[in-house]
N, C-alpha and C positions, 0 to 999 in steps of 0.2 A: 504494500500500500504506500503511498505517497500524498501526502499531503501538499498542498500549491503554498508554499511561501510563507515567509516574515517580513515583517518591515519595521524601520522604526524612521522616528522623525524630532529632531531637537532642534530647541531656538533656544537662543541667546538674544536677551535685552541689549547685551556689551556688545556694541560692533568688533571692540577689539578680540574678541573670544572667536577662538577657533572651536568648531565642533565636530570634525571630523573624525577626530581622535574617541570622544562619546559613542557616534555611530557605529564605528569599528566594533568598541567591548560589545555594543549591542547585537549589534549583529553575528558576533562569534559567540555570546549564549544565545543566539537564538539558532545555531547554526544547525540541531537537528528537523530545524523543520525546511530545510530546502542545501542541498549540497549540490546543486549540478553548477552553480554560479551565483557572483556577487554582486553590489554593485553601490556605490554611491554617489549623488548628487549632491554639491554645496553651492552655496549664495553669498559671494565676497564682497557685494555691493554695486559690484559693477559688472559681472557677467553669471551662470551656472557654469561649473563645473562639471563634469560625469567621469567615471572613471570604474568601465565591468568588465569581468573577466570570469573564466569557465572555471570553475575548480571553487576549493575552499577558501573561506573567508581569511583568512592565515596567507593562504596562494598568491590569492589575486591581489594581497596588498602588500605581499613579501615583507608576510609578522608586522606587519602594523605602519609600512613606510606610506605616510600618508600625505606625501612632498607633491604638492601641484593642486590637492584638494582643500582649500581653504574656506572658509563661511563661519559666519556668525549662527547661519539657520538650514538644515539640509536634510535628506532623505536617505535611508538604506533598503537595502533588499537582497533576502537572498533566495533561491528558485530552486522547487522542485516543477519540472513540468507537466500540469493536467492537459492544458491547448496549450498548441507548438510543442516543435521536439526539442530537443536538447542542444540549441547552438547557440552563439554569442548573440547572433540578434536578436534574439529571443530574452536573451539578459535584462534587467531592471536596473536603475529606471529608467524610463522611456522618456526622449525630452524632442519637443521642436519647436520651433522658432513661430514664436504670432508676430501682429501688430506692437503689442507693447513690449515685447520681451522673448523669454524662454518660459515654457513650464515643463517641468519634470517629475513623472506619478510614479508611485509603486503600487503594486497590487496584490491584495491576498484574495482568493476567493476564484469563483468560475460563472464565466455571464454565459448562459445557457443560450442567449438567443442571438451571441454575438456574431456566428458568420449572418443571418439578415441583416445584421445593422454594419457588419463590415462592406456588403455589399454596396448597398444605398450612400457609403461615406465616399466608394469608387468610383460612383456615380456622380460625385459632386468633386469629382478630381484628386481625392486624398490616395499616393500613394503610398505604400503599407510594406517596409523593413520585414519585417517580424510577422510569423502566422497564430500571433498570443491574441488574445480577448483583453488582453491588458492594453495593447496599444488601440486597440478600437476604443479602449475609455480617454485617450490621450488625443486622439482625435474628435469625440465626440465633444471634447470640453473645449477645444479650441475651436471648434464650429460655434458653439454657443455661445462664447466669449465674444467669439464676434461681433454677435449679434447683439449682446446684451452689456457690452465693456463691463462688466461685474459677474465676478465669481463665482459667489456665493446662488446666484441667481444661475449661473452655469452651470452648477451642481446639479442645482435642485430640479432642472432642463432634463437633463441627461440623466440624472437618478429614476426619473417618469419613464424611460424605455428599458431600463436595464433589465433583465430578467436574470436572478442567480442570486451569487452570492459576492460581499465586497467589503471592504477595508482596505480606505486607500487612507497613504499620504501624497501633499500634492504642493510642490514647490513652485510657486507663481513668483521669480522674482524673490522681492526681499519677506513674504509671506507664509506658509505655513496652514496647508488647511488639511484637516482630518475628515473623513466621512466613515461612518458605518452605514450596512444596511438597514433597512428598518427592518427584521428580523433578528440580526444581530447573530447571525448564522457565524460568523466569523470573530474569533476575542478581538479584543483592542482595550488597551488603556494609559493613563495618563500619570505621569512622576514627574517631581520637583527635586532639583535637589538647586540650592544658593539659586544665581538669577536665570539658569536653564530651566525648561518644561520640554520630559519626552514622552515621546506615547510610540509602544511597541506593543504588540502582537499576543505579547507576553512580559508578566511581571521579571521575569529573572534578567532580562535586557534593563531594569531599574538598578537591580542588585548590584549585579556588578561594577559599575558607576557610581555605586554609594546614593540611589538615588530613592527617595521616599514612595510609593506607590501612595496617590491620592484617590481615583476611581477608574468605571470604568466608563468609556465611551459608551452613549448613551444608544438603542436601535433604533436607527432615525435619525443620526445628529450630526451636525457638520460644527467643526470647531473652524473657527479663525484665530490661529496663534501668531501676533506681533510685538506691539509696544504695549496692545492690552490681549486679554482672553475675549473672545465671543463665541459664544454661541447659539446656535439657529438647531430648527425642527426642518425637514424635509417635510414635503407641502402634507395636509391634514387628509390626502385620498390615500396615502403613502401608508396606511396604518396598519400592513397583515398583523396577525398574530408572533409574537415573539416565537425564533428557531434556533436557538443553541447548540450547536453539533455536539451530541452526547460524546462522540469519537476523541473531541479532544480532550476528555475529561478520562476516555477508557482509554486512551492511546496517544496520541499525539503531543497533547502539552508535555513540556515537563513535570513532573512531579511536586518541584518544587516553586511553580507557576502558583496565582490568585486568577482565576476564570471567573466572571460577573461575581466576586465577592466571596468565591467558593474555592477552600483548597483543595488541588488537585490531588495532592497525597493523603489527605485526610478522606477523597471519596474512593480513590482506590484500596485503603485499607476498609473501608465500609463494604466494598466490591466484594473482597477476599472475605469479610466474615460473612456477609450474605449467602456466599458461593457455599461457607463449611454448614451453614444452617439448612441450606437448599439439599444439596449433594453432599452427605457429610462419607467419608471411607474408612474402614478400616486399612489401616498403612501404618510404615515404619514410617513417614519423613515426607514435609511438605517442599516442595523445589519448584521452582521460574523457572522460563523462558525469558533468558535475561535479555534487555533490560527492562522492557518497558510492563512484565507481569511483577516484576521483583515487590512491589508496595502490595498489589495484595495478597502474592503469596506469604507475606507477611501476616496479611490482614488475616487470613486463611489457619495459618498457625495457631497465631495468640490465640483466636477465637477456637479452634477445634481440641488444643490442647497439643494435636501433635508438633514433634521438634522440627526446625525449619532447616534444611540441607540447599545446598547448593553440587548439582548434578551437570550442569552443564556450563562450560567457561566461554564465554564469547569473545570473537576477535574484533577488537571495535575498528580494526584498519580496514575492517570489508564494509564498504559503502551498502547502503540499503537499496541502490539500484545495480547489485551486480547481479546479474543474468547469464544464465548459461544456455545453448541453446538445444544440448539434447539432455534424456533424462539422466545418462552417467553422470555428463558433466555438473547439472541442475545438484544431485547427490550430492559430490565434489564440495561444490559452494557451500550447501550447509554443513558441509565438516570442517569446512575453512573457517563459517562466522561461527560456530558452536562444534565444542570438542568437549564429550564426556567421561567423568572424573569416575573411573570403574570404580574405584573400591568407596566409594559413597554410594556404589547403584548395585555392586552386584547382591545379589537375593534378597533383594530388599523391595518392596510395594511402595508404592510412591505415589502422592499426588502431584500430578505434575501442571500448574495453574499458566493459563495464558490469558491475554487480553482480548483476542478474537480468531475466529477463522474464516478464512477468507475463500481460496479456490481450496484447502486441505493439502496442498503437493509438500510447503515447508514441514507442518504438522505430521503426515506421513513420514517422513525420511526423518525427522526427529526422533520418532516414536521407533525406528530400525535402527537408528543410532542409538539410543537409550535399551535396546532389548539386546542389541550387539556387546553393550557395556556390562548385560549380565543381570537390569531390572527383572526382576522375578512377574511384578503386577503396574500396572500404570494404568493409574486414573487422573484420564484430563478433566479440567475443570476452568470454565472459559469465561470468563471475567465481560461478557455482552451477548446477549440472543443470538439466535441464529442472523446471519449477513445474508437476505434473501432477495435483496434489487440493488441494483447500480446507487450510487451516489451521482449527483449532477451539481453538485454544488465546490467543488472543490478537493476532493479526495478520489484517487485513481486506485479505486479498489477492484475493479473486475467489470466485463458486463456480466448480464444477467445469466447468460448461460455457461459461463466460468465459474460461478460463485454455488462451491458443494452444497450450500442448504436451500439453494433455489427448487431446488426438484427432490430431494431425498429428504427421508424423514431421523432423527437424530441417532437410532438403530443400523439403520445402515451408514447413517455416519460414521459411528463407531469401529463396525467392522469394516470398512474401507481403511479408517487410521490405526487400526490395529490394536486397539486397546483395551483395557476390560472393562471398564463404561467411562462413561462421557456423560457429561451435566452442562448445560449451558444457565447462565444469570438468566433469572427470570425479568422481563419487562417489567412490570411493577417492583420490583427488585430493584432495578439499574436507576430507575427514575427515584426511587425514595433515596438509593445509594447518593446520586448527585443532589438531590436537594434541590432540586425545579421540578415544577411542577409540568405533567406531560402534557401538557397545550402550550407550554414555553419551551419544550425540547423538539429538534429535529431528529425525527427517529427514523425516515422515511426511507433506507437501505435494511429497516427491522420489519414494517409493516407495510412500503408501499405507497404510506402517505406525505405525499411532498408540500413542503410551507410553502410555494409559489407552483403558481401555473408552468408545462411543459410545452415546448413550441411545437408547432407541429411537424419541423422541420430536426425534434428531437432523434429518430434516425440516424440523420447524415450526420450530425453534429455528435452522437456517438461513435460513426466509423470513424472521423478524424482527430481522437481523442489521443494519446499517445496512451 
């Protein structure tokens, strides 16, 4: 799976203050949500800067050489790709040239109905670098600005077609504006620390900056950050129901993240004792699928009584998008990211806790890896419902007919992954575990139900998905 992006955005009061250096930390805690490429823009008073490149935040800026990128007030981003494939132009953030200046956007999130509105921008002479839905938002705001010499008013233009999901920063010059959607599908929040204000994707891009977390970005809300704060509501028809992606909460954020006011590591250990009260086992020792099951196989432990082992070691040097292209090699790969620790596994029962399944291929060859080491009994236990329809909002988890719980029922799950049973979190479960209520979660890859309309041209826009 793949999540599309982080960003973050800081301004400085002090012209004299460099911010590039901020961006940076930011973006290298936020580095596990997008590894293919980086990218920053800054605002020195007299022109935009950009400066992206393919690879890691560390790479692309050779450990932190941040010589030519100067501003008071600027942008980051770093990419996984959902639309467009993996190449530089495809990189964040995206800048071109208006009437009054430069602007330059980042994007989190996926506009569902962005090859029609790519079309019609072609149509009006805009031509198009990059095959991302990111840049169709970087042209659609400089059509409107046009039109409308105000931004704020350019936003709220262009927010009215968008269909998906978004969190953008957006450098206009010496300005600073933030947007969420009115769903709020995607995090976003705001930190202080002395005379900066930044707002990243995720809290831990505060952390390391020493920087305060004050809230979070409101679903609907466009901030204007300069010499003061404002902020605006996206127009009053604008209003669906609040969608949370339950996923960054089971999977994506960090751990050590604040999501709309909610800690991430405190619902993951709610996950893991749910999990032992739902599917409880008799077993020697509870074990992850490190990293991202690690909190609640924790949770899992404390709460069931049994001792918490560590059975399998991860190689954190293998990127999340390494692929192999037949089934030896696919093997291969998961013995490269995870190698298991026999003498913690042989004859031994095990709960073995993951955060989800997706198509089942990593889960199988895990589960022959772990019976190769000598596990005597292995019970999964999956920390979110079955995964039974595509995501369209920003997560490249499978389509519909790739994904094992689309068509099989959890029995044959089981016996396809080889295990002695298999327990998935129950929905009502998952949603008390995070603490929002399920008309304010997007669950809609669990049941089917999407927080916005699907275009009808939803098809093609899923062939060209990466």
């Amino acid at each position: 799976m793949r999540d599309k992006c982080g960003i973050v955005g800081v301004y400085s009061c002090k012209p004299s203050v460099n911010v590039s250096r901020q961006i940076y930390y930011g973006l290298y805690a936020l580095q596990h949500r997008g590894q293919e490429s980086a990218g920053i823009s800054t605002y020195n008073g007299e022109e935009i800067s950009t400066f992206r490149g393919m690879g890691l935040v560390c790479d692309v800026f050779n450990n932190g050489n941040m010589e030519g990128i100067d501003g008071h007030v600027g942008i980051g981003h770093v990419r996984y790709s959902t639309t467009g494939k993996s190449k530089i132009e495809n990189s964040q953030p995206f800048f071109t040239e208006f009437d009054s200046g430069t602007i330059a956007i980042a994007h989190n999130g996926d506009i569902i109905n962005s090859m029609k509105l790519k079309g019609e921008l072609e149509k009006l002479g805009y031509a198009f670098e990059s095959s991302t839905d990111s840049e169709v938002i970087c042209h659609l705001l400089t059509e409107e600005y046009s039109k409308t010499s105000e931004m704020v008013e350019a936003i709220r233009n262009v927010t009215k077609i968008l269909i998906g999901s978004y969190s953008l920063v957006i450098l206009v010059n010496n300005d600073l504006f933030v947007v969420r959607d009115p769903s709020g599908i995607k995090p976003l929040s705001m930190g202080k620390i002395e005379d900066l204000t930044l707002v990243a994707s995720e809290t831990v891009a505060f952390d390391v900056v020493g920087a305060k977390y004050v809230r979070d970005i409101e679903p609907g809300e466009i901030l204007h950050i300069g010499e003061e704060l404002k902020s605006y509501k996206l127009p009053d028809d604008q209003k669906p129901r609040r969608a949370h992606c339950m996923f960054e909460y089971v999977y994506f954020a960090r751990p050590d993240s604040i999501l709309d006011g909610r800690s991430v590591y405190n619902v993951r250990l709610n996950i893991g004792k749910a999990l032992s009260h739902e599917f409880p086992a008799d077993a020697d020792v509870v074990m992850p699928v490190p990293d991202s099951a690690i909190t609640a196989a924790i949770g899992y432990s404390r709460e069931s009584g049994l001792g918490y082992g560590e059975g399998l070691i991860k190689n954190r040097y293998v990127g999340r998008t390494f692929i192999m292209p037949t089934q030896e090699e696919r093997e291969t790969s998961v013995r490269l990211k995870m190698n298991p620790i026999k003498s913690e596994l042989e004859g031994k029962s095990i709960v073995l806790v993951d955060d989800s399944i997706v198509r089942g291929t990593t889960s199988k060859s895990l589960v022959k890896v772990l019976r190769e080491a000598g596990a005597k009994e292995i019970h999964l236990r999956v920390g979110c419902p079955p995964i039974m329809y595509p995501c369209y909002y920003g997560i490249a988890m499978a389509t519909k007919k790739e994904l094992i719980a689309s068509d099989k029922e959890v029995e044959e799950i089981r016996k396809i992954l080889g295990v002695d049973s298999l327990g998935y979190l129950s929905l009502e479960s998952l949603i008390e575990c995070i603490g929002i209520e399920n008309g304010n979660l997007c669950v809609g890859c669990l049941n089917g139900e999407y927080p916005t309309s699907l275009p009808e041209d939803i098809a093609e826009y899923e062939a060209n998905r990466c």
